[in-house]
N, C-alpha and C positions, 0 to 999 in steps of 0.2 A: 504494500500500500504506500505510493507517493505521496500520497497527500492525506495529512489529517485533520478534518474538518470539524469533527466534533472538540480537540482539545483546541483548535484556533477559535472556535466558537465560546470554549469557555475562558478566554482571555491568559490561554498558558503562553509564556514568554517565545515566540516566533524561535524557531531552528534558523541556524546560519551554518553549520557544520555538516559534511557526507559523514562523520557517525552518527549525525542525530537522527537522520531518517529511519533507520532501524527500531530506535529507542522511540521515535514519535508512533511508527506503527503499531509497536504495543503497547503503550500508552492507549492509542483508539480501540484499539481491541478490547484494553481491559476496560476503558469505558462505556465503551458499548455492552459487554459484558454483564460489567455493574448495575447500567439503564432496565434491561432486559429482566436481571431479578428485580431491580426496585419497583417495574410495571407489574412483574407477573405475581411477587408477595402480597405488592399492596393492590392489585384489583384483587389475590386469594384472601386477603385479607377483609376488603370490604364484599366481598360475597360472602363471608363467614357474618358477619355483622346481621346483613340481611336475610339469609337464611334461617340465622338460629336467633332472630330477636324473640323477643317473652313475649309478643301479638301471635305468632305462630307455635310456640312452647311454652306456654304458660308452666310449666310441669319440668322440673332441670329430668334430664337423661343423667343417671352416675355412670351408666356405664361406658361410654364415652363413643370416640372413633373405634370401629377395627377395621379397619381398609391400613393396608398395606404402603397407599401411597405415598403420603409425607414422606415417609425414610425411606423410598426410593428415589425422591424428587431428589432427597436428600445428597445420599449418596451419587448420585447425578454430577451436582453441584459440583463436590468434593472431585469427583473424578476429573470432572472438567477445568476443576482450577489446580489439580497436578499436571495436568497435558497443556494447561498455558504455562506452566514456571516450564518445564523439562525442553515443552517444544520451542518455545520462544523467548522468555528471560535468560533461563541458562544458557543458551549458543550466545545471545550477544553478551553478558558478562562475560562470558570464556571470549571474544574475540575483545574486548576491552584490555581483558589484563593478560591475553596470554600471544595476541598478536600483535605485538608494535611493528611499525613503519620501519622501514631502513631503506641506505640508499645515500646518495647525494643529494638528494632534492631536503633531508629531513634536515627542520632545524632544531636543534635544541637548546634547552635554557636553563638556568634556576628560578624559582620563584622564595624566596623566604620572607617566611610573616614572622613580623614582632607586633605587640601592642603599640599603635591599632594601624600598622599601614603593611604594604606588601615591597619588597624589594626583591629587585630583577638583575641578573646576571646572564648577559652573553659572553660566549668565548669570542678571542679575535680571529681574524682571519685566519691562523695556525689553529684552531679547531680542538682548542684547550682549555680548560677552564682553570685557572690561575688558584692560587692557596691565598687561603682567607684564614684570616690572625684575630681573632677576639679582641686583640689586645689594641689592635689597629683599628678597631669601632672607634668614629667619631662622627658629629653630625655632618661632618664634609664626606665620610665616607661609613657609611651606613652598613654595609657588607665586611667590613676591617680587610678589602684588598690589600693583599701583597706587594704593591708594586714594582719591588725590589724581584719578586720572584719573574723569572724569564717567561713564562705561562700566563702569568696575569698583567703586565706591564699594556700589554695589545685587548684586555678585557673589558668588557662594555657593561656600566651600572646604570640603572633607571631604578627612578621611586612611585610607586602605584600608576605607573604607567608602561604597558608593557605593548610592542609594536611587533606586528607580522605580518609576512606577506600571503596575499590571499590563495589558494588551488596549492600548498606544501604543507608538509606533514609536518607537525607539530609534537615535542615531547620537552615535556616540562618535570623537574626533579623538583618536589616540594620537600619545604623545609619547616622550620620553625628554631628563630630566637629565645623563645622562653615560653609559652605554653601551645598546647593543641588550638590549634585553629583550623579552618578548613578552605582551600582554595577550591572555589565555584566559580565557573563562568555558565550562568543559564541558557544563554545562548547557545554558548558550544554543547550543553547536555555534558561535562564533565566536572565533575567536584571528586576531593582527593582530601582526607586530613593531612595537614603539615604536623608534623610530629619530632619536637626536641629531640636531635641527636639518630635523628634516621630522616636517609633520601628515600622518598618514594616517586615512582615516574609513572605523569598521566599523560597521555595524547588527544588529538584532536588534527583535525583537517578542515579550516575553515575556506567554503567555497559565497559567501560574500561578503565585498568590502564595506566599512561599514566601523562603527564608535561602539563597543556593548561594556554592559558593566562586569567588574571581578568584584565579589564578596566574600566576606569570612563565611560560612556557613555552619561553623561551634559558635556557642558560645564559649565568649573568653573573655570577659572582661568589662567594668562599667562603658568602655567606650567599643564595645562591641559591634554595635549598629551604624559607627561611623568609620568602620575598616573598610572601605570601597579602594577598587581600583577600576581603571581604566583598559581595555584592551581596544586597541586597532588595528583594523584588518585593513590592510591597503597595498596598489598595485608594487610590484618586484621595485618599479624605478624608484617611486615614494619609500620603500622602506630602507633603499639604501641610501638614500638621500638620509633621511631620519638619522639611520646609524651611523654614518660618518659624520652627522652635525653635534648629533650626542653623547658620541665616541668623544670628541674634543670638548666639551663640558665637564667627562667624568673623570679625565685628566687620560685615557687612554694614548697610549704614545704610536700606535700603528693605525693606520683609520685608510684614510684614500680610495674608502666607497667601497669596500670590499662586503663579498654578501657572508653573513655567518657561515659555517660550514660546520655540518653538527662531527662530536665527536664518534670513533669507535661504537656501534651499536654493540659490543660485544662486551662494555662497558657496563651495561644496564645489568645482566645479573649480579653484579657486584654493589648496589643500590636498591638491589628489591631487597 
């Protein structure tokens, strides 16, 4: 199913992502689903009303139903909602966290959340992600880059603004500074907890360009609800544009418009 009309109907956040089609179809499925018991309980429900009111039964029956069919509708039910998780939720969780993107077209990123904003790490042109020092946190450098180290001196930082180019594959290692938070972008149909002292890597393929929001999705903190970031999705030439302009902002020493270049895909089981 391309298109899902019932959840665009009930005001759910518009898809921008090729993984979110999968994810939107079942979504319709199960609301459709849903619709289908909520008509067929509640008209069995008010036919029970008007069958067995006290104008026609002045007299209660103790003995009750014996018809067999409730618990077979039942078991119906039941059946039918193990053959939606088996046939259609399980395959696309298992192609979420078990098929990543590879290749040269993928780019990859950090994302690390502290209270209350998100901070973005690209590797430079050499397609490395540079050592980050604790020690080296300060509000000029948010991430405690290295830049003494050979890997990160060409390393690109951004603060709750994070930039992509549209139709590439997308894998992002989330983090976390100091408590559980969750990186969600609705749009893309991927959310991910950030979790102190473990990378975990989400994907995504966004197919249009286009401003959408990143949110914490934990609760974490009185200022919880104002952890927003920014994602843009825009054409190859604008994001190299972008990166090389941002690149000499964050103090990166190698820039000259070069497009990221993700690392080693061979690298991720070392992070899950």
């Amino acid at each position: 199913m391309t298109f899902a009309l019932l959840i665009e109907a009930l005001g759910i956040t518009p898809n921008a992502s090729q993984n979110g089609y999968p994810i939107d179809s079942m979504l319709e499925m199960l609301h459709w689903f849903m619709l289908v018991l909520f008509v067929g309980w509640g008209s069995f429900y008010a036919y029970t009303l008007w069958r067995f009111q006290q104008k026609k039964h002045p007299k209660a029956n103790y003995t009750g139903a014996t018809s067999h069919l409730p618990t077979k509708l039942e078991g119906g039910v039941l059946v039918l909602e193990v053959v939606l998780l088996m046939a259609f939720a399980a395959p696309v969780w298992s192609n979420r966290v078990d098929q990543f993107p590879t290749g040269p077209d993928v780019i990859r990123l950090h994302a690390v959340g502290e209270q209350f904003l998100w901070n973005f790490q690209y590797p430079g042109p050499d397609g490395k992600f540079g050592h980050r020092d604790p020690k080296l946190v300060s509000p000029a450098n948010s991430l405690g880059l290295d830049r003494n180290d050979p890997d990160a001196f060409d390393d690109l930082a951004s603060r709750n603004e994070m930039h992509v180019p549209v139709n590439r594959p997308i894998i992002i290692d989330t983090m976390s500074k100091d408590v559980i938070h969750d990186f969600c972008i609705p749009n893309m149909r991927v959310a991910q907890d950030a979790i102190p002292g473990t990378s975990i890597p989400v994907w995504f393929i966004p197919v249009k360009t286009g401003t959408y929001e990143i949110v914490c999705a934990q609760l974490c903190g009185n200022g919880h609800s104002a952890m927003k970031g920014t994602l843009v999705v825009e054409s190859e030439a604008d994001y190299k544009k972008w990166y090389s302009e941002t690149a000499k902002l964050s103090g990166a020493k190698v820039v000259d418009g070069q497009p990221v270049t993700a690392s080693p895909i061979s690298s991720l089981a070392q992070t899950r």
